[in-house]
C-alpha positions as a printed Julia matrix, in Angstrom:
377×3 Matrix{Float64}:
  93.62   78.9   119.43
  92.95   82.57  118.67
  92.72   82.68  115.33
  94.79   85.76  113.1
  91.09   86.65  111.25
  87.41   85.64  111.63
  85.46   87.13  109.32
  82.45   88.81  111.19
  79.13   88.76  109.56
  76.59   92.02  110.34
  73.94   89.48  109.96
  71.87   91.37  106.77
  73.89   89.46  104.46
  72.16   85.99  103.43
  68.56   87.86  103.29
  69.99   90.74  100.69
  71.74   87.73   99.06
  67.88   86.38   99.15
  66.57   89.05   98.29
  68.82   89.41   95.12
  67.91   85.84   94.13
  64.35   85.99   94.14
  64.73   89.16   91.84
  65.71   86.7    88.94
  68.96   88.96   88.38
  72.02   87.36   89.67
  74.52   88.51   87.31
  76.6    91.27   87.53
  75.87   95.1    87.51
  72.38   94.92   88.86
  70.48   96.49   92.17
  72.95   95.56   94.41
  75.87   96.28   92.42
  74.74   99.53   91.41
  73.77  100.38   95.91
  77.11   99.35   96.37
  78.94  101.81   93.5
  76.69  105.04   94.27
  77.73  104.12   98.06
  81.28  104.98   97.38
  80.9   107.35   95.24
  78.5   109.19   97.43
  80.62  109.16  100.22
  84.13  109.04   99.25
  83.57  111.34   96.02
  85.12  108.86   93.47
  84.06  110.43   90.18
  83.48  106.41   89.05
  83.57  103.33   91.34
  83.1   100.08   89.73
  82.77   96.48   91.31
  85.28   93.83   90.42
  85.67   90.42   91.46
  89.09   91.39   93.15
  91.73   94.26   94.07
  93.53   92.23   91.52
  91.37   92.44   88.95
  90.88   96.3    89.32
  94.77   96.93   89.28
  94.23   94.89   85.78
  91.71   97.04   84.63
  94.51  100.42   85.7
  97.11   98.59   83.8
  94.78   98.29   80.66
  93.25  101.97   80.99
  96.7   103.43   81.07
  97.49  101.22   78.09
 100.58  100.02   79.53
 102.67   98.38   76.69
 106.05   96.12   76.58
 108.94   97.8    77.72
 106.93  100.69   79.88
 108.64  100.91   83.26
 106.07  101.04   86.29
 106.94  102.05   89.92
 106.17  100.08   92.48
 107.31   99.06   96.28
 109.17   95.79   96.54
 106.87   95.26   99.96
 103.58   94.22   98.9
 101.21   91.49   97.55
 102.1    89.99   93.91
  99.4    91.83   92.36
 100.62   95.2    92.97
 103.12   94.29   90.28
 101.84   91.2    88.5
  98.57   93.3    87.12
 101.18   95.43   84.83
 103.64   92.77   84.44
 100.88   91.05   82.5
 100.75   94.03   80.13
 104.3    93.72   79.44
 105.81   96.34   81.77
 109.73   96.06   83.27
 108.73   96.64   86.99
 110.96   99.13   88.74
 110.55   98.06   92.8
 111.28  101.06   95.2
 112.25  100.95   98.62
 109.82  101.05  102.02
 109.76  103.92  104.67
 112.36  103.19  107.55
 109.77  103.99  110.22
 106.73  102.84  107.83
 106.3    99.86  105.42
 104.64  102.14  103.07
 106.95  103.2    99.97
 109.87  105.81  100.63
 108.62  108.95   98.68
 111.06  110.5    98.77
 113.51  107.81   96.84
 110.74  107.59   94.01
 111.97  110.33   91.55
 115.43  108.69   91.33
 114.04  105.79   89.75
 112.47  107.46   87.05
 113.32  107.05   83.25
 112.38  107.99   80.12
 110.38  104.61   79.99
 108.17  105.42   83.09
 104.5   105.73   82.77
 103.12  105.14   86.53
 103.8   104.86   90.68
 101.74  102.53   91.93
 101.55  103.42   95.76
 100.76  101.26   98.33
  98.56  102.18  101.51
 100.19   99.83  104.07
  98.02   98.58  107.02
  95.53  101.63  105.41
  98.14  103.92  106.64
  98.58  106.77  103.75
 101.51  106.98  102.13
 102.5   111.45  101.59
 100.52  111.87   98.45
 101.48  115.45   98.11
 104.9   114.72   97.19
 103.64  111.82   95.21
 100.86  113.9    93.21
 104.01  116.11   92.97
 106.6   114.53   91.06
 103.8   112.88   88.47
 102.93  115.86   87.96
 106.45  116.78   87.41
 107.01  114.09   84.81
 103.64  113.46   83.74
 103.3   109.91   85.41
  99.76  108.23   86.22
  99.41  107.26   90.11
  97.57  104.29   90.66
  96.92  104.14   94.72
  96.61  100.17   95.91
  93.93  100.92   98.73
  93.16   97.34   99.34
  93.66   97.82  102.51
  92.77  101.38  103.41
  88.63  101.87  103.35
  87.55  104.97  105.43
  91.12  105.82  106.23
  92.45  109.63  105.08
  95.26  111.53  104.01
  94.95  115.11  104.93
  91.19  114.42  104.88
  91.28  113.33  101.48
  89.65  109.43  100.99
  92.72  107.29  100.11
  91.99  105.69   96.94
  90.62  109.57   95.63
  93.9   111.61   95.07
  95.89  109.19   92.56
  94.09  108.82   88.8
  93.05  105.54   89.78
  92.65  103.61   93.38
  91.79   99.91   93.85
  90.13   98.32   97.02
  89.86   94.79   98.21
  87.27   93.01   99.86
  89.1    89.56  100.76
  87.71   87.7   103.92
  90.69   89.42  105.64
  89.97   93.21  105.16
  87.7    95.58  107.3
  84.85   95.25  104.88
  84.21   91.91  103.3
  82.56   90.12  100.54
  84.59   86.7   100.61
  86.52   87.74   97.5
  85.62   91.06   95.48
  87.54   94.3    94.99
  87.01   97.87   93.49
  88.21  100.06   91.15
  87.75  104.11   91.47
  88.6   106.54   88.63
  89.1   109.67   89.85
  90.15  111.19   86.5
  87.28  111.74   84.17
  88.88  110.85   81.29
  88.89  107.0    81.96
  85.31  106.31   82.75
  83.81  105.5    79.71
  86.65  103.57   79.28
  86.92  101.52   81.98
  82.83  100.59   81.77
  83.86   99.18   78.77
  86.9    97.13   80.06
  84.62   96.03   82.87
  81.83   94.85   80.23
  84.58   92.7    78.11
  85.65   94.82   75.66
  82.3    95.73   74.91
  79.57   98.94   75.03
  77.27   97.1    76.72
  77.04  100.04   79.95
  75.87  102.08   76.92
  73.2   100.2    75.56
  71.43   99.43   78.96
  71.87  103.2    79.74
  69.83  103.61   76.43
  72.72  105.67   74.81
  73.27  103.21   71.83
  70.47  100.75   70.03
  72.89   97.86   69.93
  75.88   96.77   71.73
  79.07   95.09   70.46
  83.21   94.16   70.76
  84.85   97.58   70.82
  88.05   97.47   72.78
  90.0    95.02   75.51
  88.74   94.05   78.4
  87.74   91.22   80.35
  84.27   89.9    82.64
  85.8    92.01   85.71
  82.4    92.43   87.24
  81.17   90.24   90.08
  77.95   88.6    90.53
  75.09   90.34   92.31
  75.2    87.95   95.28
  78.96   88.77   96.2
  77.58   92.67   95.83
  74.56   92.09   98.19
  76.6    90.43  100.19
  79.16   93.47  100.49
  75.97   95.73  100.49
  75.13   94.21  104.13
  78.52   94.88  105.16
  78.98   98.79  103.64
  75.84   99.6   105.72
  77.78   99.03  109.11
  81.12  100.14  107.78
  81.14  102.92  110.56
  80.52  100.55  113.29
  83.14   98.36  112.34
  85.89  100.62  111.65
  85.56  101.89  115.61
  84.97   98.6   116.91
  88.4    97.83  115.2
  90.13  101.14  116.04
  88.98  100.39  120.04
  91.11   96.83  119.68
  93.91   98.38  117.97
  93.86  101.31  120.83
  94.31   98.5   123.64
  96.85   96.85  121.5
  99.04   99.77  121.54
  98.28  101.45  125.34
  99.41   97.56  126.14
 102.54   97.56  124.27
 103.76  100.83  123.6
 106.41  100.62  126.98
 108.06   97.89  125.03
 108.61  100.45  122.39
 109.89  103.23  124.76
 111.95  100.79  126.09
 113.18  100.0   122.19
 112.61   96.58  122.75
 109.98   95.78  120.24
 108.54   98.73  117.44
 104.99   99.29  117.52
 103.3   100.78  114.08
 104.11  104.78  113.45
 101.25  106.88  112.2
 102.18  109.83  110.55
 100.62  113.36  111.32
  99.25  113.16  107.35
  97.34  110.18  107.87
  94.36  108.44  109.75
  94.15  104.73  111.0
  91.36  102.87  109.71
  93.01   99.87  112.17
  93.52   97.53  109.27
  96.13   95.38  110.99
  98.13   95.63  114.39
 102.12   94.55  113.76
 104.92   94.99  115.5
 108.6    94.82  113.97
 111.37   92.58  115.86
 115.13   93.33  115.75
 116.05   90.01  113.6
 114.61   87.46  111.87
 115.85   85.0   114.36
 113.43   87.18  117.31
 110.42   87.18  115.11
 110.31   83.21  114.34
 110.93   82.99  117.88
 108.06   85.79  119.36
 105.92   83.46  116.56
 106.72   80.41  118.08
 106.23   81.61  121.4
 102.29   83.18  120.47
 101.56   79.61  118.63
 102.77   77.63  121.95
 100.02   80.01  123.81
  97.56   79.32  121.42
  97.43   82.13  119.29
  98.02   82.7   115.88
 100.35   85.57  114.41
 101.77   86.07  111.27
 104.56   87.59  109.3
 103.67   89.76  105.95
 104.86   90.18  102.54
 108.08   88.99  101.74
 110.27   91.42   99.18
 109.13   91.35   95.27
 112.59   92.25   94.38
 113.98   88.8    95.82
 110.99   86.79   94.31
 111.61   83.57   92.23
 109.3    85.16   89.33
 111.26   88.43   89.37
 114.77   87.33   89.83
 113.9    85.01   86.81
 112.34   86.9    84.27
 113.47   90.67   85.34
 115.43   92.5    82.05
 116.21   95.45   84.06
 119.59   96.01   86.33
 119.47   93.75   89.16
 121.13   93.41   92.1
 118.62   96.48   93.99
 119.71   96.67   97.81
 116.1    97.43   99.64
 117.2    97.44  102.8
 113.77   98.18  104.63
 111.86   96.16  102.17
 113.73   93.23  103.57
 114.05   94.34  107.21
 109.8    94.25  107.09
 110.15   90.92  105.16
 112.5    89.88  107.85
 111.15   91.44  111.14
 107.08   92.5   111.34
 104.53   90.43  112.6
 100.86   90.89  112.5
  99.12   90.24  115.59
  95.33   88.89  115.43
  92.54   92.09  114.77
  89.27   91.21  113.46
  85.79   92.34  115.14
  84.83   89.55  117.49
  87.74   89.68  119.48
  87.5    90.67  122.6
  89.93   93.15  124.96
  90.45   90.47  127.24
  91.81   88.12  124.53
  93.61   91.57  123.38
  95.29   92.38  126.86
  96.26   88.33  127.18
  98.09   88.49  123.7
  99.73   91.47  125.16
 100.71   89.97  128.43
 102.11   86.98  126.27
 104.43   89.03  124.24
 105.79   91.05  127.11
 106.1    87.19  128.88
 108.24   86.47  126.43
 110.73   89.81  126.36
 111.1    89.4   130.3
């Protein structure tokens, strides 16, 4: 069986994870931590980047630093992972789901201002597949009616809008590092704060409601409870760990981008043909190669093209499936229901992922390809 993800190992990983246990300083924010925050900020020009133990947990920490309160409406596509709404849901906040692109999963920008009340304090965007969602006419209407923009990047490292880092234009962007992305640490996420005015802040969050940044900086004599927060920070051996992998983050991304290249060169006549839809990238964006997917006509031809790929030994896999239809949501939800999000649930309905990670090889690549056009002949 071809698995859908293998997480590949750069092989520097269990000797800096060595190395950070025979320092005697395994907890959080130590040497490792610290390579690993100065790494982004150095080269993606965060004005703060701060470990956490999960893209979860830094959407959390958002939803805290905008001091998000019961009754605050929040933005947010209906096509994504839980914790793109769950993080502010937490704080109270009546989630407001907006519909997807119809040629991208990503939210429709353009449907985001409707949606806007007097209750409204953020958009959370999502970068789908690390595709970038137009952040010029998102920057443009919070700017318009004074919104935060808190940009999920969990799955967008290294990838660009207008060669801007995504993750660097909203007030806030939040990475994961999940077994599954390009850049791994088993679990582990990160949080960047691109607007000045929430680091001090959020070090505080990080540190449990406490000053304790402060005190090892040498900026107070004592440190103690002074605000919310939680133990966001991970240990040092999940940030040596990502350390190993940050140092080949290059080589990865264009071993990835090579795979995704054959994926598409392979399958792109069955989108001429408008048999099958292959990913669009718009001319604002980069690909960082995230994921490869492909979007059936129905329902009934994805759990069939699925069926088909698992009796060839190879294992794809359908995505999100539509917040605004969720158990949790259609349960506890106070606002107006009955939202039709058409694309939201033609994605739920119709995309597969096909398997990407960096030990596969272009002949497994081409014979995935071969299978699926087997299957439309």
């Amino acid at each position: 069986m071809i698995p859908f993800n293998k997480p590949f190992l750069v092989g520097k990983e269990i000797r800096y994870i060595e190395e950070s246990v025979k320092s005697g300083k395994i907890s959080g924010n130590g040497y490792f931590t610290n390579k690993c925050q100065k790494y982004f900020e150095d080269n993606f020009g965060f004005k703060k980047a701060l470990l956490t133990t999960s893209c979860t947990d830094a959407l959390e920490m958002t939803a805290m630093l905008m001091n998000i309160k019961p009754g605050d409406e929040v933005i947010v596509p209906s096509y994504t992972f839980v914790s793109s709404a769950l993080a502010f849901v937490r704080q109270g906040a009546n989630i407001v789901f907006a519909d997807s692109r119809d040629d991208h999963p990503g939210i429709n920008e353009n449907g985001i201002e409707a949606l806007i009340t007097s209750k409204t304090k953020a958009i959370v965007v999502v970068h789908y597949a690390g595709v970038a969602c137009d952040m010029d006419v998102v920057m443009g209407i919070a700017n318009k009616y004074n919104l935060f923009v808190v940009e999920d990047a969990a799955q967008a490292i290294d990838s660009y809008y207008k060669g801007k880092p995504l993750g660097s234009i909203g007030h806030f962007g939040t990475f994961s590092f999940h077994e599954t992305k390009n850049i791994i640490s088993g679990e582990g996420g990160l949080l960047a704060i691109n607007d000045g005015r929430f680091v001090d802040r959020a070090e505080v969050i990080w540190e449990k409601g406490t000053n304790r940044s402060s005190f090892f900086k040498g900026e107070v004599d004592k440190y103690g409870w002074v605000d919310t927060g939680s133990s966001f920070l991970p240990s040092e051996l999940v940030a040596a760990f990502l350390y190993a992998q940050l140092e080949h983050l290059k080589e990865i991304q264009q071993k990835r981008e090579s795979l995704w290249n054959v994926y598409y060169s392979a399958l792109k006549e069955l989108d001429n043909q408008n048999i099958l839809k292959l990913a669009s990238l718009p001319n604002f964006a980069t690909n960082n190669a995230h994921m490869f997917y492909v979007i059936t006509k129905n329902i009934k031809e994805r759990d069939a093209l699925i069926a088909h790929l698992k009796g060839n030994e190879i294992h794809a896999v359908f995505h999100y499936l539509s917040l605004h239809k969720s158990p949790y949501y259609t349960k506890n939800n106070t606002l107006e229901s009955g939202q039709e999000l058409l694309q939201s649930d033609r994605y739920t309905d119709c995309l597969i992922r096909l398997p990407l990670f960096y030990n596969l090889k272009v002949s497994e690549v081409n014979m995935i390809s071969k299978v699926i056009i087997d299957f439309f002949k």
